[in-house]
C-alpha positions in Angstrom: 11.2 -33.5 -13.4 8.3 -30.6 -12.6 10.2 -27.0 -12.2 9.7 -25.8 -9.2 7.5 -22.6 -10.9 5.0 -25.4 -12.9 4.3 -26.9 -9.4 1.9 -23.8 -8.2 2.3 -21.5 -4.9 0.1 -22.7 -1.8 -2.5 -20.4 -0.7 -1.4 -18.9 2.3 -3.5 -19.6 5.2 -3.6 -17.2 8.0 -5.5 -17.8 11.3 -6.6 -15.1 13.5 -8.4 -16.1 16.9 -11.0 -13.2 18.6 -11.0 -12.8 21.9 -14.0 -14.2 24.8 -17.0 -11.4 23.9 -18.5 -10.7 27.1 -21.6 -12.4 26.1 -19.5 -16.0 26.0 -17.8 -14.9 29.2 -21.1 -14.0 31.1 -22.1 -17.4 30.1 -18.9 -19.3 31.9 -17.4 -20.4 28.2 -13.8 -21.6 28.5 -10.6 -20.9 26.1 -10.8 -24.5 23.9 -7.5 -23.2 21.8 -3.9 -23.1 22.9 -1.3 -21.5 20.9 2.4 -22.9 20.3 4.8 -20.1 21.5 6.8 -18.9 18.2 5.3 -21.4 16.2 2.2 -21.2 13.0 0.4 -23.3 15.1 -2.9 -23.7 17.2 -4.3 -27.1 19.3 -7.8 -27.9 20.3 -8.0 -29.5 23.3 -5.4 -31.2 24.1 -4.2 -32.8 21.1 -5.7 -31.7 18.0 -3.1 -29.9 16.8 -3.3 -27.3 13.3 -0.5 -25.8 11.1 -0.5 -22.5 9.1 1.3 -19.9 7.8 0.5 -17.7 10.0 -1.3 -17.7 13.5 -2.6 -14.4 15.7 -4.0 -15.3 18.9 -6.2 -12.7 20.6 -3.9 -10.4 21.9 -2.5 -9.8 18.1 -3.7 -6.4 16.7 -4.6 -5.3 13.5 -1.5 -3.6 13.0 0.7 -7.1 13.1 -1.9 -9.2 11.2 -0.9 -6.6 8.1 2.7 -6.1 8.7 3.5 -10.1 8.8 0.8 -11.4 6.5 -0.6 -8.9 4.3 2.1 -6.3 3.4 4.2 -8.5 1.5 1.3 -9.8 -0.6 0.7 -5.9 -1.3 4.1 -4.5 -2.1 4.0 -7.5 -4.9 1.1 -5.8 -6.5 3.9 -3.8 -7.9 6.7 -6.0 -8.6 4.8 -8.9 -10.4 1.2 -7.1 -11.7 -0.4 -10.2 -10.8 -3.7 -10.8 -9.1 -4.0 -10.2 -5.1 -6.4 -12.0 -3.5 -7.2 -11.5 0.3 -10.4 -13.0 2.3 -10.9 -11.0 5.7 -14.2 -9.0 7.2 -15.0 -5.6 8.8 -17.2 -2.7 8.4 -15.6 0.1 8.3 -16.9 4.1 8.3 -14.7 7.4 7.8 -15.0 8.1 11.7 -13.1 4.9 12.2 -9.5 6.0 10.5 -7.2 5.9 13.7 -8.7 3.6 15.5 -6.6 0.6 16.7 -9.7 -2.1 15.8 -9.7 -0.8 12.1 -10.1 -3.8 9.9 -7.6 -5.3 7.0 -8.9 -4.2 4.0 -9.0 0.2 5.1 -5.5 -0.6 6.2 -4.6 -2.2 2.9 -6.0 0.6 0.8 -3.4 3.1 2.7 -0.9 0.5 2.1 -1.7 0.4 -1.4 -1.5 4.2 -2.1 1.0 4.8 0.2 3.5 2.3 -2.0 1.6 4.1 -4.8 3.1 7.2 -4.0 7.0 6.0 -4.1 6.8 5.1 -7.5 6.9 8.9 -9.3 8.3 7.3 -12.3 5.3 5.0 -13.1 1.4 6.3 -14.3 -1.0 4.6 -12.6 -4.8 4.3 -13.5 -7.2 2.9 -10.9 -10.7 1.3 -10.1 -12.1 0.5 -7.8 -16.0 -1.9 -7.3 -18.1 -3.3 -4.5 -19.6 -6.3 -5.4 -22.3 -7.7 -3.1 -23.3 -11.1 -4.5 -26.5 -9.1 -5.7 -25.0 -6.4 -7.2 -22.4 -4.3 -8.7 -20.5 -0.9 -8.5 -17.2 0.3 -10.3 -15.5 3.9 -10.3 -12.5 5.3 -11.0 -10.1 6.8 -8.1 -7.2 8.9 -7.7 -6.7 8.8 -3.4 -6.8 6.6 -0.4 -9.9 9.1 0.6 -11.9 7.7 -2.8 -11.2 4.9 -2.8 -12.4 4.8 2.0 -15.5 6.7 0.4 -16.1 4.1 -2.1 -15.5 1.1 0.6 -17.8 3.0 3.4 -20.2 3.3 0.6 -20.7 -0.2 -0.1 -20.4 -1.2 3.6 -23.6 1.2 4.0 -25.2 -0.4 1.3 -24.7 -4.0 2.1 -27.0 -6.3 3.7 -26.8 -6.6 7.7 -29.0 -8.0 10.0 -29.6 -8.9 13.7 -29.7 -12.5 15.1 -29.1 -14.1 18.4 -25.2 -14.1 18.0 -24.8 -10.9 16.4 -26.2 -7.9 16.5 -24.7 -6.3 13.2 -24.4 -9.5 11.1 -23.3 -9.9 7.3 -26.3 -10.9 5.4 -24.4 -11.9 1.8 -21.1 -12.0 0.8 -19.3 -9.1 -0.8 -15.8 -8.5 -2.7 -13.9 -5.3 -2.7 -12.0 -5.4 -5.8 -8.9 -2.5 -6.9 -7.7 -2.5 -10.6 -4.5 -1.3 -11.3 -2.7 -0.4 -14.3 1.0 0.6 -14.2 3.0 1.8 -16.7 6.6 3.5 -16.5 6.7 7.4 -17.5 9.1 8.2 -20.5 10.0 4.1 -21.5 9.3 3.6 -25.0 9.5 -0.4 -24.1 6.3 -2.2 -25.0 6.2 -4.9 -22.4 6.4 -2.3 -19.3 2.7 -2.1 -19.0 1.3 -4.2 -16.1 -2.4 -4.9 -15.1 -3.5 -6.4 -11.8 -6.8 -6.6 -9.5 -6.3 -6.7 -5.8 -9.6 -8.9 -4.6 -10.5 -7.9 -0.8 -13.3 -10.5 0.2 -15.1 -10.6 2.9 -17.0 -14.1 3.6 -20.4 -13.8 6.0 -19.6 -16.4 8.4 -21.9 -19.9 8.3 -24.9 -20.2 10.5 -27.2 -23.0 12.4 -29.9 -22.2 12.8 -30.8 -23.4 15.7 -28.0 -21.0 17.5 -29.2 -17.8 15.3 -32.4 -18.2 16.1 -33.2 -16.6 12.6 -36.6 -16.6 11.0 -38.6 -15.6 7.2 -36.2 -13.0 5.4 -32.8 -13.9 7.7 -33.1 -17.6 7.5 -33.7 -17.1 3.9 -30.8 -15.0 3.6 -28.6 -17.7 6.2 -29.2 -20.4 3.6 -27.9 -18.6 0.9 -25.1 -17.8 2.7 -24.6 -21.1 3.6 -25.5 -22.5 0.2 -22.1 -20.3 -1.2 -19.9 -21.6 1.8 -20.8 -25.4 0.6 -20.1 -24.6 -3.0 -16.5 -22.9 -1.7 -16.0 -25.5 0.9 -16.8 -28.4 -2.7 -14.5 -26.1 -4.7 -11.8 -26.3 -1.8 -11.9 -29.7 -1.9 -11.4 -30.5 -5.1 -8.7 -28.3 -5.6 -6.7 -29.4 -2.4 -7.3 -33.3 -2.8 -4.1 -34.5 -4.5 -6.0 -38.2 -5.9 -7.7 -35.3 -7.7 -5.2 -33.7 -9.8 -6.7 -32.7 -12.9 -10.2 -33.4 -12.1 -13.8 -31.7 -12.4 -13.8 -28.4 -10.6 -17.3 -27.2 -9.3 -16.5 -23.7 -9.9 -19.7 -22.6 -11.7 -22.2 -24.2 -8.6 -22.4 -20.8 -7.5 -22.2 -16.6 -8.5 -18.9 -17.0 -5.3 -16.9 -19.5 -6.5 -17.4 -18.5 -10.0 -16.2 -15.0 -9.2 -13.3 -16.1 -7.3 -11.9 -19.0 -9.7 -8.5 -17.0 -10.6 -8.2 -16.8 -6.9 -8.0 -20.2 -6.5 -6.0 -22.6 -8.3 -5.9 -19.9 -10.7 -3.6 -17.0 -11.7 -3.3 -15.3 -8.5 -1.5 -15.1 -5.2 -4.2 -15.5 -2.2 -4.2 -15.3 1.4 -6.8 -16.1 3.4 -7.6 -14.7 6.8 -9.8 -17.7 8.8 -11.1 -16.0 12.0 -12.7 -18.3 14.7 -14.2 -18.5 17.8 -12.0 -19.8 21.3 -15.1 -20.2 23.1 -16.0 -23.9 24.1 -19.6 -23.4 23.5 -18.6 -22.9 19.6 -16.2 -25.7 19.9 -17.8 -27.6 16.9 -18.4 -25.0 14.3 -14.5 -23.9 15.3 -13.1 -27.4 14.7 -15.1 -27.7 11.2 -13.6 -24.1 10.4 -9.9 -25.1 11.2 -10.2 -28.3 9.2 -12.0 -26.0 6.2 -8.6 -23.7 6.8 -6.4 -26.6 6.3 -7.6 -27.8 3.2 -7.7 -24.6 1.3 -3.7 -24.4 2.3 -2.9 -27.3 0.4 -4.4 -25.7 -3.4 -1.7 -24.6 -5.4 -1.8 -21.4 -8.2 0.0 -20.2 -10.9 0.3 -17.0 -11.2 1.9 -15.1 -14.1 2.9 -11.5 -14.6 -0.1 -9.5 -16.2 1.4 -7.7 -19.4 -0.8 -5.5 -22.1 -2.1 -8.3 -24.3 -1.2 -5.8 -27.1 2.4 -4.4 -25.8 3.0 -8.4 -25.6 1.8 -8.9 -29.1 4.0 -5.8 -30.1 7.0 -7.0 -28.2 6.7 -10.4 -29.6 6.7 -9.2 -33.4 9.8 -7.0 -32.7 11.3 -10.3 -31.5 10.8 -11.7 -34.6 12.0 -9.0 -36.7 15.1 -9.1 -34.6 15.2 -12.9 -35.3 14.8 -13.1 -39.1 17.3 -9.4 -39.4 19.8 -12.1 -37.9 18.9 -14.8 -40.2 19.6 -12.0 -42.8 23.2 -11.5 -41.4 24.0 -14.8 -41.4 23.2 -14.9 -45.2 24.6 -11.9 -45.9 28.7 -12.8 -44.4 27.5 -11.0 -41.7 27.0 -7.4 -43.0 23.1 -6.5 -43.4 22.1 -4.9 -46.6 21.8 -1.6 -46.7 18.0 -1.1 -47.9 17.7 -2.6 -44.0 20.2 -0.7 -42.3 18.3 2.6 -43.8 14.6 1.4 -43.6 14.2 2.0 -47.2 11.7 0.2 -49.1 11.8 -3.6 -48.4 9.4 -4.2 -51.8 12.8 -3.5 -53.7 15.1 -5.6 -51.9 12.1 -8.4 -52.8 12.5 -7.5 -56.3 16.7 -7.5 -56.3 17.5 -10.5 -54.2 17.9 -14.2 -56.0 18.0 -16.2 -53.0 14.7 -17.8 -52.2 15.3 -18.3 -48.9 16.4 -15.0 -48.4 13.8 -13.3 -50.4 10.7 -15.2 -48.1 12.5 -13.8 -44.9 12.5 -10.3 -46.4 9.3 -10.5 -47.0 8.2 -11.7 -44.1 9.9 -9.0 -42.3 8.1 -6.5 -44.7 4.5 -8.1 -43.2 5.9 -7.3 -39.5 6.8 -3.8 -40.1 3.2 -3.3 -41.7 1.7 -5.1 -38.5 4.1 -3.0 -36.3 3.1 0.4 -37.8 -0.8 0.2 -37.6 -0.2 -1.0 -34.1 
């Protein structure tokens, strides 16, 4: 029987629905979603019906897409030191600090330091990077301020474009990622050291053509983007198919899915945020995102807590001296010798015990104490 921690923890799939823009209502479009009163769940139509773990419809603001969804996923940073992964959009610029549109991932960096801030009793060291798929940039921060300065940075750096069905569009896709190491003040322990990276991605949406109207550099750039949503979309699938347990993962097809492969099926928790259209006139390209939604909820990940490869080494050596100083008991009646008891030199215990078995367990507690002090 398969514990219940060896069967993985779904990605969590959250769907948040924009409002008409006055462009689709100028042009008569029509709501083609409905949303299930207290229920995850959205319909097209009439009777297509979609389940997730959570569902904002457009009168949702920012503020309650991070309080239910994202929060939690936060706050864990610190309690399991495992990897965060989050996909969501916006630009953001220092100007833009109180204002009820702000996106996700400004919100989660004041989340993050302000949870930061509770802990007195841990040291933190953080960095942060902005990776657009063509390039990248780390520093080290201190502050929610450094760490907005950083993000409005790489928002003014990053590719944007105008097309027929946005005016400010996303011309690559780009991942905002934190690192964070924790370690309590004043313990002497050597397995309380914890490292974790908190991924913020932001996906540039797909595009036809034929609706963006985009030409030379832009279509150029609208294939590419699409070229990493295919790979994703072939990643997603092979991950969420259950015939395919086991089987060949195209995680290398592209620089994305390469770079988010911890993320998913990996050693991570993820949510992703999947925001569509409700206009009718997008009805397709809304249907094919939904289904797109539904199979990423069904891949599974294992993540583990993120200890100091070294502090783990460490703490598993002291383990087995604590083992083999048992063993020694045992042999003993019970009463350890006092050459151990003191520390004093284990070469002459070697040289005075008969026992063989007791002599190799000496010694091999002599090699740990040697490995223990040049660590």
């Amino acid at each position: 029987m398969v514990r219940e921690d060896e069967k993985g923890i779904p990605v969590r799939m959250a769907l948040r629905c924009q409002p008409l823009v006055p462009k689709e209502a100028g042009k008569g479009c029509q709501m083609c979603l409905s949303f299930v009163p207290g229920e995850p769940q959205v319909v097209v139509g009439n009777d297509k019906a979609f389940t997730y773990d959570y569902v904002f419809d457009p009168s949702v603001e920012q503020e309650e897409v991070l309080n239910t969804a994202v929060s939690p996923l936060v706050r864990g940073i610190f309690k399991d030191g495992v990897r965060e992964t989050y996909s969501m959009g916006g630009i953001y610029t220092a100007n833009q600090e109180y204002e009820p549109s702000v996106g996700v991932i400004p919100r989660v960096i004041k989340l993050l330091f302000e949870e930061k801030q509770q802990r007195q009793d841990w040291d933190f060291i953080l960095k942060v990077s902005y990776l657009e798929i063509v390039g990248l940039t780390e520093r080290n921060v201190t502050c929610a301020q450094e760490t907005m300065s950083c993000l409005e940075q790489g928002n003014n750096s990053r590719t944007v474009g105008s097309m027929a069905m946005n005016s400010q569009s996303s011309r690559s896709h780009a991942i905002f990622t934190i690192c964070i190491d924790q370690k309590k003040k004043n313990d002497k322990r050597v397995n309380c050291s914890f490292h974790c990276k908190l991924h913020l991605v932001d996906l540039a949406g797909s595009e036809r053509q034929k609706k963006t109207k985009t030409e030379r550099d832009r279509l150029k750039e609208g294939i590419n983007i699409n070229r990493g949503l295919l790979c994703l979309g072939n990643v997603i699938s092979a991950l969420g198919d259950e015939n395919k347990k086991g089987g060949f993962v195209p995680y290398r097809d592209s620089k994305l899915t390469r770079l988010l492969q911890d993320s998913l099926g990996g050693n991570s928790h993820t949510l992703m945020i999947t925001c569509v259209s409700p206009a009718d006139s997008n009805l397709e390209e809304t249907l094919n995102t939904l289904r797109y939604a539904d199979r990423a909820r069904k891949i599974k990940n294992k993540p583990i807590v993120n200890v100091d490869p070294q502090a783990a080494e460490l703490h598993q050596l002291k383990q087995q001296v604590q083992q083999l100083q048992v063993l020694l008991l045992q042999a003993h009646g019970g009463t350890l010798p006092e050459a151990i008891k003191c520390k004093l030199d284990l070469q002459k215990l070697v040289e005075t015990v008969e026992d063989e078995e007791l002599k190799e367990n000496v010694e091999v507690i002599r090699n740990l104490q040697q490995v223990l002090a040049e660590l």
